[in-house]
C-alpha positions as CSV (number, residue, x, y, z in Angstrom):
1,X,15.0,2.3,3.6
2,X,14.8,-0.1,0.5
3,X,11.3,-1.2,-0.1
4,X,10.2,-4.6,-2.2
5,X,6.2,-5.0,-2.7
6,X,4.7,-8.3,-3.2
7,X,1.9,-10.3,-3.9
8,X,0.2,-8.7,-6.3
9,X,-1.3,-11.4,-9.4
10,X,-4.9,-11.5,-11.2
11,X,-7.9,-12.4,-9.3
12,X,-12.0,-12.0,-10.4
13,X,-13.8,-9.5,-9.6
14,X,-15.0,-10.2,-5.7
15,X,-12.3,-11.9,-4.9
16,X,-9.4,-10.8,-2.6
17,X,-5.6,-10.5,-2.4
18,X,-3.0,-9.6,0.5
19,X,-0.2,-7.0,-0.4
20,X,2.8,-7.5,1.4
21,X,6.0,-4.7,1.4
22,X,9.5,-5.3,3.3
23,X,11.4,-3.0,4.4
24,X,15.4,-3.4,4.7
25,X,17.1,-1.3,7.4
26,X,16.3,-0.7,11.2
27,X,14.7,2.7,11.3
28,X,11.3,1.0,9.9
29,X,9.6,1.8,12.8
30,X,10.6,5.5,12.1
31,X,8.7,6.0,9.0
32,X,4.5,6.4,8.0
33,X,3.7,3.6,5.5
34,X,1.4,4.1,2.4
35,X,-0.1,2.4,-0.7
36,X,-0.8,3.8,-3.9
37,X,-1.5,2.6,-7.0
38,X,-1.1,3.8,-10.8
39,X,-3.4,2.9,-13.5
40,X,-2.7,2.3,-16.9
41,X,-2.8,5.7,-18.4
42,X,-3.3,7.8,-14.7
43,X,-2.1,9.4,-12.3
44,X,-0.6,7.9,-9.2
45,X,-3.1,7.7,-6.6
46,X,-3.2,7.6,-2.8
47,X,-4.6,4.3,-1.5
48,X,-4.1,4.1,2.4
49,X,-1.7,4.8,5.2
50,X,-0.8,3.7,8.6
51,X,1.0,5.7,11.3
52,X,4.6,4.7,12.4
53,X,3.0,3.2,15.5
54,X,0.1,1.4,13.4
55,X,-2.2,3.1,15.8
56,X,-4.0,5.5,13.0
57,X,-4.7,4.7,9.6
58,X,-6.4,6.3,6.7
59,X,-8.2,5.3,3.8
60,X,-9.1,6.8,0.4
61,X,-12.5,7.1,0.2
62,X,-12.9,4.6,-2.9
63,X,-11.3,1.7,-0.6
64,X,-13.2,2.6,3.1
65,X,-14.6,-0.9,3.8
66,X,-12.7,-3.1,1.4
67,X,-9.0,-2.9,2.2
68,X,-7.2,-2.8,5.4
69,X,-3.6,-1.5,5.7
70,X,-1.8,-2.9,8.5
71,X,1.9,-3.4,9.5
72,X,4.2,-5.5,11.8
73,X,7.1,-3.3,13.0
74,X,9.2,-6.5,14.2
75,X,8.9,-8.2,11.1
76,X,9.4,-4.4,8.8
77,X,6.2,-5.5,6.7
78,X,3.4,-3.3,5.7
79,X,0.4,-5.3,4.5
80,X,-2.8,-4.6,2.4
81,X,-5.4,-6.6,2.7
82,X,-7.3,-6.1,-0.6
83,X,-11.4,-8.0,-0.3
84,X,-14.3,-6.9,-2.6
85,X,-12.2,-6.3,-5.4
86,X,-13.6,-4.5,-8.5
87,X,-11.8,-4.2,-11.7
88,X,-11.7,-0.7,-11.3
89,X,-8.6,-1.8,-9.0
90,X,-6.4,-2.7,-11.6
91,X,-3.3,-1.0,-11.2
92,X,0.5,-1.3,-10.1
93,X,0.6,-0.9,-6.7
94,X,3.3,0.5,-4.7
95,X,4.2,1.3,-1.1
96,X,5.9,4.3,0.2
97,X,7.7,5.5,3.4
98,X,7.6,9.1,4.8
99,X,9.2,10.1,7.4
100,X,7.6,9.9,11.3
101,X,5.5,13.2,11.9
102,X,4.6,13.7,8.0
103,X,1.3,12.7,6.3
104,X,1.7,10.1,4.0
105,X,1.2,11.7,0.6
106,X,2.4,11.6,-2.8
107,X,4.4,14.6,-2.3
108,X,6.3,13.5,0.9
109,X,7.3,9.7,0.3
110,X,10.6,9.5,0.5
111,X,11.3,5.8,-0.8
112,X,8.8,4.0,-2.9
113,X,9.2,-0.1,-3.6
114,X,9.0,-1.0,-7.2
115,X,5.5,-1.9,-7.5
116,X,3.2,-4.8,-7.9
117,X,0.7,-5.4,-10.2
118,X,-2.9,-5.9,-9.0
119,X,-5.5,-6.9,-12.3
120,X,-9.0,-7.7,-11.7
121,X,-10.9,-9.7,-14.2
122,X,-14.8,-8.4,-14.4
């Protein structure tokens, strides 16, 4: 599965911004999506997933209520819908594929897309 994130750009804080990642290949629908982002001089950090089926998702705790990961398995998109934003949310972020039956996590992403920069002006 190759991965290519999008949509990422500068935006003030309160503002909002759509995430977009497509997926090449036809297993898609095979794999748990995530997002996770990286800030300058941090860790890589898990964001939010959604279930193969798009039936469960999961949030980090410091993006309940303000994002919303979604996915379109005919299309092989994976979306993040990014409101409220706080500049705290600067960061590259990235979307990762692990495989059907694993929780998405940093450890068990087995393709990543090359990132796309989110910066939020205060």
């Amino acid at each position: 599965v190759q991965l290519q994130a999008s949509g990422g750009g500068l935006v003030q804080a309160g503002g909002s911004l759509r995430l977009s990642c497509a997926a090449s290949g036809r297993t898609f629908s095979t794999y748990n999506m995530g997002w996770f982002r990286q800030a300058p001089g941090k860790e890589r950090e898990f964001v939010a997933a959604i279930i193969w089926s798009g039936d469960n998702t999961r949030y980090a705790d410091f993006v309940k209520g303000r994002f919303t990961i979604s996915r379109d398995n005919a299309k092989n998109t994976v979306s993040l819908q990014m409101n409220s934003l706080k500049p705290e949310d600067t960061a590259v972020y990235y979307c990762g594929a692990a495989k059907k039956g694993t929780i998405v996590a940093l450890t068990s992403v087995d393709y990543w897309g090359q990132g796309t920069l989110v910066t939020v002006s205060s």
